[in-house]
N, C-alpha and C positions, 0 to 999 in steps of 0.2 A: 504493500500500500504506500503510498507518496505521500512523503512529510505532506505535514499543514503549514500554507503560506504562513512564514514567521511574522510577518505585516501586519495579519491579519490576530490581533491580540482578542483575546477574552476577558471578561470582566475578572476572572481569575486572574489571570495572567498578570491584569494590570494590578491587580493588588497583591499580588506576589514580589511584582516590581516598587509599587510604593513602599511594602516593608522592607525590600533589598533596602531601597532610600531613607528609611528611617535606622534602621541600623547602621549604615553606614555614615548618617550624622552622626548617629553615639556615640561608633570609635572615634569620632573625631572630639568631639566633645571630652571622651575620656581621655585624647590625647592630649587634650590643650590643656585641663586639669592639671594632670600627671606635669606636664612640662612646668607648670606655673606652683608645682610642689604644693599644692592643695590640697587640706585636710580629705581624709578618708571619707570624710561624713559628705561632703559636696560630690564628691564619685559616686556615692551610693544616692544618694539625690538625685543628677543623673541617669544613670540607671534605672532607679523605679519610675520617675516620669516618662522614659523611651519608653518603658513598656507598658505602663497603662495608656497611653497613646498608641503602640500596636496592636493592643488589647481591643481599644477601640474603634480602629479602623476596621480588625477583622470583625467584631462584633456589629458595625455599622452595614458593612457588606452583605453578613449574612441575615442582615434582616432585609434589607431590600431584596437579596435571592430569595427567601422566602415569600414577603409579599409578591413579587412577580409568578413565584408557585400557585398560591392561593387564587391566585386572581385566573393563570392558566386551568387550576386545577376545577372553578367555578362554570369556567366558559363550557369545559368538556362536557362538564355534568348538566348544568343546563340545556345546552344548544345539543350537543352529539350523540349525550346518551337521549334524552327525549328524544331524539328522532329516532333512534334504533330501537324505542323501545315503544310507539308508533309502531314501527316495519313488523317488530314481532307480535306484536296483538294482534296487528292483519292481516298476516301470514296463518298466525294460529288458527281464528278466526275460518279463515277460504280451507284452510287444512282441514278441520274441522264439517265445514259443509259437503268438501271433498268424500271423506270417507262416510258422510252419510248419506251421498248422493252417488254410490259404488261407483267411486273413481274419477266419477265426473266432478272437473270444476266447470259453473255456468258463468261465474263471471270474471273478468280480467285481471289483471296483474298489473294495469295502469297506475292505480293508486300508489301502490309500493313503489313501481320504478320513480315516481314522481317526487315519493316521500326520501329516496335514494339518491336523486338528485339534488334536492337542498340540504342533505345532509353532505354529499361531495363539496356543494357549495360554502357550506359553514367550515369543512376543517380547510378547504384553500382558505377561507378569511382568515381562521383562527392560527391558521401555518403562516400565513403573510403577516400578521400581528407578532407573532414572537418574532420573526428575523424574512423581511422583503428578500427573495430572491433577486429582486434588480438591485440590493444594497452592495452584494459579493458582483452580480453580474455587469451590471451597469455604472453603478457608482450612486454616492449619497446624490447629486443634483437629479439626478436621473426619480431617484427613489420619492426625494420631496415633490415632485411633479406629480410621481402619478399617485401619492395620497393625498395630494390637492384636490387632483381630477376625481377619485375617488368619495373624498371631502364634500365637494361640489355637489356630486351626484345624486346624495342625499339628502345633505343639508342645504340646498340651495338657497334658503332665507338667509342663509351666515354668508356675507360678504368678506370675501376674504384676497385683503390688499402684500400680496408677497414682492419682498424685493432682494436680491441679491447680490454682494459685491467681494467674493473669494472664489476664488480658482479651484479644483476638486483636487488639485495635483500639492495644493497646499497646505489640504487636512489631511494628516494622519489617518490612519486605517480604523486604527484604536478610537480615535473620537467620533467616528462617523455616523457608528450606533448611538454614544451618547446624543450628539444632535437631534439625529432623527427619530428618538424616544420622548424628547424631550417638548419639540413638535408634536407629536402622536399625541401626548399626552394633555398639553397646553390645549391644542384643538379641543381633545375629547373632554375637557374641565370645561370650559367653554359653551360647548353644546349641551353639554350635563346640566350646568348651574351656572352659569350667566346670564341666560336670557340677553346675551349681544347677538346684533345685526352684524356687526363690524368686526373686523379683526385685522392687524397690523402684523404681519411676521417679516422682519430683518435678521435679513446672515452676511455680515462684514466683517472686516479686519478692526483691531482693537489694541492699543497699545503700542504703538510703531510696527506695526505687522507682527508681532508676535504673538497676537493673542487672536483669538474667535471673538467675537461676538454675537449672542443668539435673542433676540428679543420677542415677546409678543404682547401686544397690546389690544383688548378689545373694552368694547362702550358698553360693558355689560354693568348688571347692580351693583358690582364689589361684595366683599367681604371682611372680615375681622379676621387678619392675620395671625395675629395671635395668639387668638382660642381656635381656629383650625389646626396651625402646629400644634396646639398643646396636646390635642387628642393622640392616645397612645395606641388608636388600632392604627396599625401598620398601612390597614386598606382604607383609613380613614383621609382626611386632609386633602382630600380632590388629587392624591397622588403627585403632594407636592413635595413630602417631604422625601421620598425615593428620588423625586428628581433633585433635590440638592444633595442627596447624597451621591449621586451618580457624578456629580459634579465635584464633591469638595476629592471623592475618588480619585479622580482625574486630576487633580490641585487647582480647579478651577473655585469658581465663586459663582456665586447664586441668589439672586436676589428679587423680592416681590412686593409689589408699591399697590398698592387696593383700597380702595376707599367706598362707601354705601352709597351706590347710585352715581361714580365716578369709574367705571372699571377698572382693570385690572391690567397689571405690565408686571411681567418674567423675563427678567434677564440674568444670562447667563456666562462668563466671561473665562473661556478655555486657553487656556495657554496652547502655544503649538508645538 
């Protein structure tokens, strides 16, 4: 089997690498100590804050991989298994009149193949929802188009103003998904609980080109930002606090302005 493009990092991956980076400030840390013949007790200081800071990272991590479980593991059971369990009461059902009709069935098998096909159609959604195939194939610009077009299709009251000004050759592989999760997600909060016509989505350069910039803004009611984070279900918070945690991940920054009947603006600021 062929390696996996190294480029192409995973949310693992990437915080495999942020703890490489967090330990590797400590020895530094413990070497500047050491050199500057600093008490014992400052080393072990030190030391216990690197690791309740990796502590927290991976603990931050695996709560977002969890809630993106919960929310996968919701979709299946609602949309996938009802539909299969549809197919098999109808089945039962014709099987059923079959054998008491010796052998005859009198009527079609329409229904099922029908019930068949929007179940095909929910796991392509639910399969395009965890990871676009045009994300790997096409690239992230490619991918934001066709969940606009997608976006559109539906929601066609949501007026949605996209502008773009970075090159695809100048986002990392690694950041791509965060972006386009982040979009995904802003959208569907949006649609869910704004009550906006309108929506603003900018993707530029930030910081003398060094950084991303991801923002959305729409003319929805607002909310209390405050007591949304404060809530401690995972799937709570309009799925905002997974997005700043995807972000602070990344060593990015995360930030959201909302006001009651002012909406709302997500911005997001990735280093490159």
């Amino acid at each position: 089997m062929p390696d996996e493009n190294p480029n192409k990092k995973t949310m693992k991956d990437r915080l495999g690498q942020e703890i490489y980076n967090k330990q590797q400030e400590l020895r530094a840390v413990v070497d500047e100590l050491k050199a500057e013949n600093s008490e014992p007790e400052k080393i072990a200081i030190a030391l216990t804050l690197s690791e309740e800071r990796i502590k927290l990272l991976s603990k931050r991590t695996l709560e977002v991989l969890e809630a993106d479980r919960q929310t996968i593991s919701k979709e299946l059971h609602d949309s996938i298994g009802a539909s299969l369990a549809a197919i098999k009461f109808s089945l039962e059902e014709k099987e059923l009149a079959r054998v008491q009709n010796k052998g005859q069935l009198d009527e079609s098998l329409d229904q099922e193949i029908a019930y068949l096909l929007k179940t095909i159609k929910e796991t392509k959604r639910i399969s395009a929802n965890l990871r676009p195939s045009t994300l790997d194939d096409l690239g992230l610009m490619a991918t934001i188009d066709w969940y606009l077009r997608q976006f559109k299709q539906l929601y066609g009251n949501i007026q949605i103003h996209y502008s773009v000004d970075v090159d695809e050759q100048n986002i990392p592989e690694a950041m791509k998904i965060i972006i386009y999760r982040i979009i995904q997600e802003g959208l569907s909060n949006a649609k869910k609980h704004s009550e906006a016509s309108s929506i603003q989505l900018n993707l530029k350069f930030a910081d003398g080109n060094n950084a991303i910039s991801l923002s959305l803004a729409d003319n929805g009611r607002g909310f209390d930002v405050k007591k949304i984070l404060s809530l401690k279900d995972p799937l709570s918070g309009f799925g905002l606090t997974a997005m700043q945690e995807r972000c602070e991940i990344f060593g990015g920054t995360f930030h959201i302005d909302s006001n009651h009947d002012k909406g709302t603006k997500i911005t997001a600021i990735l280093p490159i």
